[in-house]
N, C-alpha and C positions, 0 to 999 in steps of 0.2 A: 504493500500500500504506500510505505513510504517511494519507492523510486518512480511511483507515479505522480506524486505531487512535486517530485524534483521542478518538472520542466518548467512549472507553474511558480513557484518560487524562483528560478530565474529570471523568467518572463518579466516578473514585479519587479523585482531585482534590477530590472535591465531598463526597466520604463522609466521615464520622470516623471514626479512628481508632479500630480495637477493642478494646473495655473488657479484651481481654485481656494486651495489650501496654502499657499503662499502667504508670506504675511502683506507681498504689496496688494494682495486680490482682497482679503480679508479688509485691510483697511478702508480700500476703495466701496467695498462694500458697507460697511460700520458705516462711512461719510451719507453713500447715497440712503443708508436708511436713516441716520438724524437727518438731510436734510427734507426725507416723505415727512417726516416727524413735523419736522418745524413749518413746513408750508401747511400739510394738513389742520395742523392745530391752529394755525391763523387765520386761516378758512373756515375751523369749527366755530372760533371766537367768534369772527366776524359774522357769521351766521345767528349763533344765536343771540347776537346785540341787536339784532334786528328783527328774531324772528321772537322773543321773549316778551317782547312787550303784546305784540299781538298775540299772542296765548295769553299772558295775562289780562288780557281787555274781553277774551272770547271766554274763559275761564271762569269769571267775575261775571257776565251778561248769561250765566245760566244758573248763576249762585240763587236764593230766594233772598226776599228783604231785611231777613235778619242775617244773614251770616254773610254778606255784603257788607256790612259794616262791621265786621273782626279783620282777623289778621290771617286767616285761611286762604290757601292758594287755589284750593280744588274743592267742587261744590260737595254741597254733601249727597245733597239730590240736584239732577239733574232738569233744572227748571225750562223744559223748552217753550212755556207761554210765558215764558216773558217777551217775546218775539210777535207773540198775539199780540201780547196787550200795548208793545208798540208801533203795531200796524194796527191797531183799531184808536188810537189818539188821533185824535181829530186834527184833521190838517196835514196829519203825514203824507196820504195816498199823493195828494196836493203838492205837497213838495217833490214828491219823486216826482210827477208829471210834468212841472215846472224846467225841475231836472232835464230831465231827458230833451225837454223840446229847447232850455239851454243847451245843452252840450253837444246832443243830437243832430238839430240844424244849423246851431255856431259852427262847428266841424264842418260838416257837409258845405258851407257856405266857405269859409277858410280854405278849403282844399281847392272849390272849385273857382273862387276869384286870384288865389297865387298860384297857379299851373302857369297862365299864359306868362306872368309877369316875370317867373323864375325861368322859363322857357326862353324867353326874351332875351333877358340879362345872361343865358347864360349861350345860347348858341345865335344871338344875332351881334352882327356889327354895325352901330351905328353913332355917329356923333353923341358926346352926353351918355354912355354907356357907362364911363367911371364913374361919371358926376351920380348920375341914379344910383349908383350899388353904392356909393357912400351914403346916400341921405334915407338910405334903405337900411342900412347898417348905424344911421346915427338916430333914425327911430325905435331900432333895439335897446338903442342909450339912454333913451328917454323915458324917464320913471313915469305912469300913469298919474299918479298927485301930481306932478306938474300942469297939465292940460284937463283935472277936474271939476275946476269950476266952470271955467267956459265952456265944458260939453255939457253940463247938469244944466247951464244956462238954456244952452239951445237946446237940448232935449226935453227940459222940464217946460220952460217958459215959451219956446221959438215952437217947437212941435206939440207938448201938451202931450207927451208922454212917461210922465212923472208915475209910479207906482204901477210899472209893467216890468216886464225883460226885453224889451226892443230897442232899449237906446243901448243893451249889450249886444243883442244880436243881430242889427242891420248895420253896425259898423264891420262886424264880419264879413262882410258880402263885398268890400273893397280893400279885402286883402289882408294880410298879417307880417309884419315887416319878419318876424323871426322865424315864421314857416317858409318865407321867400327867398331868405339866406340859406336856412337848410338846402331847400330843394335846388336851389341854383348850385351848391358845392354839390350835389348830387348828380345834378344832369350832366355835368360839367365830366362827368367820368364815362359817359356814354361818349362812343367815339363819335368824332362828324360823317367817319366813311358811310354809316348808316343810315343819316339822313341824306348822306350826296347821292347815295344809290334808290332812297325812294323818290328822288327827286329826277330822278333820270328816266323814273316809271312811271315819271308824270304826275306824281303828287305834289297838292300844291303844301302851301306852311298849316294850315290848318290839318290837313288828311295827316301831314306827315307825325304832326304832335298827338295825335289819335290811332295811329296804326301802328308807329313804330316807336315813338318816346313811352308814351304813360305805359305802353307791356314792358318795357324796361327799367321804367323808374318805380313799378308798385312796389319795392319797400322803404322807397325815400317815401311815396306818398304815406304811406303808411305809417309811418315816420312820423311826420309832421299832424298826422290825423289825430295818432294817438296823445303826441303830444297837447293839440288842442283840444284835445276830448279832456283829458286830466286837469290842464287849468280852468277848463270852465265848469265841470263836475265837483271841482273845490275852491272855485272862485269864491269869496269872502266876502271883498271889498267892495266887488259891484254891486252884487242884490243889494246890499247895506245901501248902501248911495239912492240907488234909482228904483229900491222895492219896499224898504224899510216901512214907509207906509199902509203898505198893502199889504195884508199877511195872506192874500188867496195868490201873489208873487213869488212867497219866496220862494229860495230853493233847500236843498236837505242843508247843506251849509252854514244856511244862516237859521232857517229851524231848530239846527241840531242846538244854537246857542239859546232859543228859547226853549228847548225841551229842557234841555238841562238845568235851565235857570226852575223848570216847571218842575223837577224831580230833584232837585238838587241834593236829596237824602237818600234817592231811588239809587242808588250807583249800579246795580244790575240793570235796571230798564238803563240807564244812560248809555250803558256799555254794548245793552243791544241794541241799539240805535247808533252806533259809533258803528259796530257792524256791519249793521244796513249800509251805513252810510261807505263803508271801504268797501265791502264784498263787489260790488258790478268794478271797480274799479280795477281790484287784484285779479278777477275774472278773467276782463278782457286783457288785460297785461299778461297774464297765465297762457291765452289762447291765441295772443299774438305777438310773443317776444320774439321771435326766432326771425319774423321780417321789422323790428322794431331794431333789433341790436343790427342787423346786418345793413337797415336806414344808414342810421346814426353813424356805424364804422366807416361806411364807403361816401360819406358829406365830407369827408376830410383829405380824399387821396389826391385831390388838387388844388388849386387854389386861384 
């Protein structure tokens, strides 16, 4: 038995040692698993500083009325009419509809009055080309409280629109300086060869922006959609201004500061209502990030 295992004891004998067990392989390995280590864990942190508060907010909005006011993290019973009871407070249904027909047709209006204009600026040549993209660029600059009172002026007094949502949502329909800058660094990465060749096919500028731009640019629009969905869906400032008076105006935003003022000992109903008020937002961000991040990356690859 022994001079059969001779050959086999040479054989090892005669081999080198595997680059795995090396002390330089060892170490290189040791390095790449602290550094899995250290990215992962910055990535967990980072996650749950973000992700903890909303578990606490959803946590709390199923707790009951008394154990909402302890120091308990998780309910004891799991209260799902608290969610009834604020969907049946008066006014709410109101505010979501409010909602929706802000952000809903502010959007739709946004996208479809800065197409042509980022179209424009980004594959015409004409005279005043630079002058426009700066004053386009310097209305990004410009804080809304600045040009406050002279638009409450004219909307309130000049049009007699005071206590609606149309002096937010008819300025939408002539554009948005910062959806027009996105989408203009977007188109801008679409090549020209595409348009000189549907132009060879006899398309005029209009057929061309319709057949061959927007199927190439739907995640810059998208982009910029979603962007304008989320500031109008948590706009503040405006209902306040030009709804304040009307409470069949507002939207969940500003609501949400009267619910709360209205339950202010309620902190489960508040927190379901905080809910209400995030969930369509994380939703649609949930079911459209993948053309929302790939927007956003490709606004930048020129300039």
């Amino acid at each position: 038995m022994t001079h059969l295992l001779d050959p086999v004891r040479k054989a090892a004998a005669a081999s080198p040692e595997r680059p795995s067990r090396t002390p330089a392989a060892r170490t290189a390995r040791r390095k790449a698993l602290l550094h899995w280590i250290a990215v992962h864990s910055l990535g967990i942190a980072a996650a749950l500083f973000f992700v903890l508060p909303f578990v606490f907010v959803v946590l709390t909005s199923l707790m009951s009325d008394q154990q909402a006011l302890t120091r308990d993290l998780t309910p004891n019973t799991w209260e799902w009419g608290n969610y009834e009871r604020v969907f049946n407070t008066p006014g709410f249904l109101t505010w979501w509809r409010n909602t929706l027909l802000y952000a809903g047709l502010g959007t739709v209006l946004t996208v479809v009055s800065s197409i042509p204009v980022a179209y424009a600026l980004a594959k015409f040549r004409f005279r005043g080309r630079k002058l426009s993209l700066m004053l386009v660029i310097s209305m990004m600059m410009l804080p809304p409280q600045v040009v406050i009172i002279p638009m409450y002026l004219f909307w309130a007094k000049q049009m007699d629109l005071s206590g609606t949502l149309w002096p937010l949502i008819i300025p939408m329909a002539f554009g948005d300086a910062f959806s027009i800058f996105l989408l203009r660094q977007f188109l801008l990465t679409i090549p020209n060869e595409y348009l000189d060749a549907a132009k060879v096919d006899g398309c005029g500028e209009f057929r061309t922006l319709m057949k061959v731009v927007l199927p190439m640019a739907r995640p810059g629009i998208a982009a910029i959609a979603l962007f304008q969905f989320f500031a109008a869906w948590n706009d503040y400032f405006g209902p306040q201004i030009y709804a304040s008076e009307n409470p069949a105006a507002w939207t969940l935003s500003y609501g949400l500061e009267s619910f709360k003022g209205a339950h202010h000992t309620d902190w489960n109903l508040t927190m379901a209502a905080t809910v209400l008020v995030m969930a369509p937002v994380i939703a649609v961000f949930f079911f459209a990030q993948k053309a929302f991040v790939e927007g956003v990356t490709l606004t930048g690859v020129k300039g």
